[in-house]
N, C-alpha and C positions, 0 to 999 in steps of 0.2 A: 407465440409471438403474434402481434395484432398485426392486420394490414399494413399497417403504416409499421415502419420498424424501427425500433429504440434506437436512438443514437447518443452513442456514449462518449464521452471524453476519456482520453487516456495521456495521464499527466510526460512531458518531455523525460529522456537522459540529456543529460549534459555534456560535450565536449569543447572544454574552454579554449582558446586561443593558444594554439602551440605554433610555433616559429619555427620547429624541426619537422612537421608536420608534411611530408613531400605532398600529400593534398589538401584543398581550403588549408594553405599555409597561412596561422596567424588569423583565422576564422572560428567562430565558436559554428559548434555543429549542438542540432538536438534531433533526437532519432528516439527509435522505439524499439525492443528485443521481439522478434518477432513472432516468438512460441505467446506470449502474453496477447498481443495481438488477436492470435488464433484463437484465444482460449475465448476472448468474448465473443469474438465471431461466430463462433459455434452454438451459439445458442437464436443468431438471426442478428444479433442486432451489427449494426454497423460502428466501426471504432473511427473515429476522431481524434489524432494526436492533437492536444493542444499547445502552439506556439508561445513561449514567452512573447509576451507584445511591449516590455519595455527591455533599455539597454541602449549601448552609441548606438545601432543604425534602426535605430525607430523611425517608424513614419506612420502617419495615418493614426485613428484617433479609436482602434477597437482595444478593447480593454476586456479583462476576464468575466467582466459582468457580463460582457456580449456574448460570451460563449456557453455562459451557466445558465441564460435565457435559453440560448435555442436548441443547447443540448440536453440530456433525460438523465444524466448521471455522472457519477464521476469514477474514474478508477486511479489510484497514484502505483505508479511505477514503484519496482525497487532500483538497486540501484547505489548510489554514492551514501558513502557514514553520510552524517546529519554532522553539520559544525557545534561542538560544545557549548560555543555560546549562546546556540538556541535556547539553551537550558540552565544557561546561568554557568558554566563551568569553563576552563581552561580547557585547551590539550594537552595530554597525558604524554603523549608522542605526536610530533611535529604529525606523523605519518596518518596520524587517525583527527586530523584538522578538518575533515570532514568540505563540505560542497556550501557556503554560506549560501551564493545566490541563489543554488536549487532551493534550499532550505527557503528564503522566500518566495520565491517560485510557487512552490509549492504551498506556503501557508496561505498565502494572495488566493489561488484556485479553492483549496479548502472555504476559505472564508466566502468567497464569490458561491457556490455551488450551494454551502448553507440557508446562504440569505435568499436564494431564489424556492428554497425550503427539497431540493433536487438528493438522494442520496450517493454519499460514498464509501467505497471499497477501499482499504488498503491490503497491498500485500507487501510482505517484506519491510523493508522502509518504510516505503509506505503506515502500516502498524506503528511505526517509531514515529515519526514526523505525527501524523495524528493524534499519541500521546504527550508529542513534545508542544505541539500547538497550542495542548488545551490546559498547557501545564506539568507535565510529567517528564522526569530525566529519566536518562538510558545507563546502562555501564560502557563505555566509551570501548573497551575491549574485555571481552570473558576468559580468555584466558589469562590475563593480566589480573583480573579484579576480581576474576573467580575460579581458581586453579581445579578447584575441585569439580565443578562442573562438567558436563557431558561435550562432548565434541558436537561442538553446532557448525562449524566448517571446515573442509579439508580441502584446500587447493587442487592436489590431486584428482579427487571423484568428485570434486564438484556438486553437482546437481544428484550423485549417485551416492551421497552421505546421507544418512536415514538416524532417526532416534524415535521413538516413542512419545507421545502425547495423550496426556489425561484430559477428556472431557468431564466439565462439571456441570453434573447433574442439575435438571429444571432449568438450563438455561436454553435458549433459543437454538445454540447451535446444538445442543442434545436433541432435542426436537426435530432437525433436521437428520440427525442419526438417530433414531429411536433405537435403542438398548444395548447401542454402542458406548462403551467406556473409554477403550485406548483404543488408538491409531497410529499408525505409523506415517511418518511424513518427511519430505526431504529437507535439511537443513543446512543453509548457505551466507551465514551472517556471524559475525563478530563481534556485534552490539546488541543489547538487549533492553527491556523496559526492567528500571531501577525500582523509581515510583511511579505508577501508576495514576496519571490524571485523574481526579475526582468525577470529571465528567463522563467516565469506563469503568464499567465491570468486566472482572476476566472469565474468557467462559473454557479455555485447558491451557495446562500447564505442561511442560517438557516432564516426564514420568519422572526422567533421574536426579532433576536439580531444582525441579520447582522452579523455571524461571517463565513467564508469563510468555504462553505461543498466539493465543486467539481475544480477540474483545472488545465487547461491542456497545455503545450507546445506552445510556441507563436509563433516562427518560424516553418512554415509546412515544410522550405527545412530540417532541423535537425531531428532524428530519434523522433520515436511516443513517446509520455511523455503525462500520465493524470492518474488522480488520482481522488476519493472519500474518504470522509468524516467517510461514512455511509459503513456499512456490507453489501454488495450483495449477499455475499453465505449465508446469515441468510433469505433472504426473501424467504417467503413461499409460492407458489402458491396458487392464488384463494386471499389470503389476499389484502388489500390496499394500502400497501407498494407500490413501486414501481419497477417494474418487470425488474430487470437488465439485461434480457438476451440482450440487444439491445444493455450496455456496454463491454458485452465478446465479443459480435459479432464484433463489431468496434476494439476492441482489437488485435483480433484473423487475419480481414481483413489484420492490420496493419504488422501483424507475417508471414502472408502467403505472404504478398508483400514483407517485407523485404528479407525472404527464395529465393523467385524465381528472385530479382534482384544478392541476393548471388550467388544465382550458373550459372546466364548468366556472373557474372564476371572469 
C-alpha cells in the first residue's frame, strides 16, 4: 500500500421505505454488511460507502461523477435479486421482482467509475448487475429454472453452504492461483448468469452444473472489470474455502495503476 492510501468506493444496500418499520419509520435506509467492509480494509485502503445522491429528499448538486473522480475504485455490494426488467424479462414470482432502483443505482456508479477509466470489483450481485449492465441475463431462480443443479443457497447455513468451482485455465484468475484447478467457495444466491455479456469472459464455473462463478473484462486496453460469484469477505482464515486475498490484491494493483496514470495526466 503507498503512502497515500487507496480509497475505495463501496456500492449502498438498500432499505426502502417501510411504514411498520418502529425505526426511520417510512425512511429509506442505505448501509453496508460489515464483514465486506473489513475485507477491503485489510489490505490499507480505506472504504467509502457511496450514497445514492438522487431521490425525494435530494439536495445539493453532487453527483456519482464526483465520487468516481476522487475515489481509486469501485466495489459493488451483494445483496437484493436485480429486477428482471434490467434484462428484458418479466417476474417469474412476484417474490423474485428483484430492487429496480438499486439496479440503477448501481448501473449510474458502474458507468460513473468507468468513464473516469477507475476499476471495478463485483461480488455476488454484484457479478450479476455487471453482466446485466453490459448486456447479459440471469436465471431469475435456480431452482426453479434449474432443478437439476447444485444447491447454491440454503437459508439455513447460509454463508456455511460450500460447492466446488472449476478454474479455467490461462486465464488471469489461474494466474492468480498458479496450478490450482478447483476450489471450494461459499455459495449464497439464487440467481445466476444465463447469458453472458459479450463484453466478459468466464474464468470458473460451479464443478456440478456448469453455471458461470467468476468473470472478468475481455479487452485489457479498457478499465479493470471482474467479478465473483462467491463471498470473499465471508472466507475465514485457516478454513478450506479459498483464500481471496490474492483477488483484492489484483484488485487494489489495478486501483493504484489507475491512480498514478490519473495524476501523470
Amino acid at each position: 500500500m503507498s503512502a497515500r492510501r487507496l480509497k475505495i468506493a463501496l456500492s449502498a444496500c438498500f432499505n426502502h421505505a417501510d411504514p411498520a418499520r418502529s425505526l426511520f419509520t417510512g425512511k429509506t435506509l442505505q448501509y453496508v454488511e460489515q464483514s465486506i467492509a473489513h475485507w477491503v480494509m485489510s489490505s490499507g485502503a480505506m472504504v467509502v460507502m457511496v450514497p445514492c445522491p438522487t431521490g425525494s429528499t435530494q439536495r445539493g448538486d453532487v453527483t456519482y461523477e464526483h465520487y468516481a473522480q476522487w475515489l481509486d475504485g469501485l466495489v459493488l455490494h451483494g445483496g437484493a435479486d436485480l429486477w428482471p426488467g434490467s434484462y428484458g424479462e418479466t417476474p417469474l414470482d412476484e417474490k423474485w421482482a428483484g430492487d429496480r432502483i438499486r439496479d440503477e443505482y448501481d448501473m449510474a456508479l458502474v458507468a460513473a467509475f468507468e468513464a473516469q477509466g477507475k476499476p471495478v470489483f463485483g461480488v455476488c450481485r454484484g457479478l450479476q448487475l455487471l453482466n446485466v449492465a453490459f448486456g447479459g441475463t440471469l436465471y431469475q431462480d435456480i431452482p426453479t429454472q434449474l432443478p437439476k443443479a447444485t444447491q447454491h443457497r440454503d437459508a439455513s447455513t447460509y454463508d456455511l453452504n460450500y460447492h466446488s468451482v472449476d478454474i479455467q485455465q490461462g486465464t488471469r484468475l489461474s494466474a492468480l492461483y498458479p496450478g490450482v484447478e478447483r476450489v471450494r467457495v461459499n455459495s449464497i444466491h439464487h440467481q445466476a448468469i444465463k447469458d453472458l455479456a459479450s463484453e466478459f469472459a468466464p474464468e470458473a464455473w460451479s464443478a456440478d452444473d456448469g453455471l458461470i462463478e467468476a468473470i472478468r473484462r475481455k479487452d485489457p486496453g479498457k478499465s479493470y472489470m471482474a467479478a465473483v460469484q462467491w463471498h470473499p469477505e465471508f472466507h475465514q482464515p485457516g478454513s478450506d474455502t479459498i483464500d481471496d486475498a490474492a483477488l483484492l490484491d489484483d484488485f487494489l494493483t489495478a486501483a493504484e495503476a489507475a491512480k498514478t496514470l490519473k495524476n501523470r495526466t
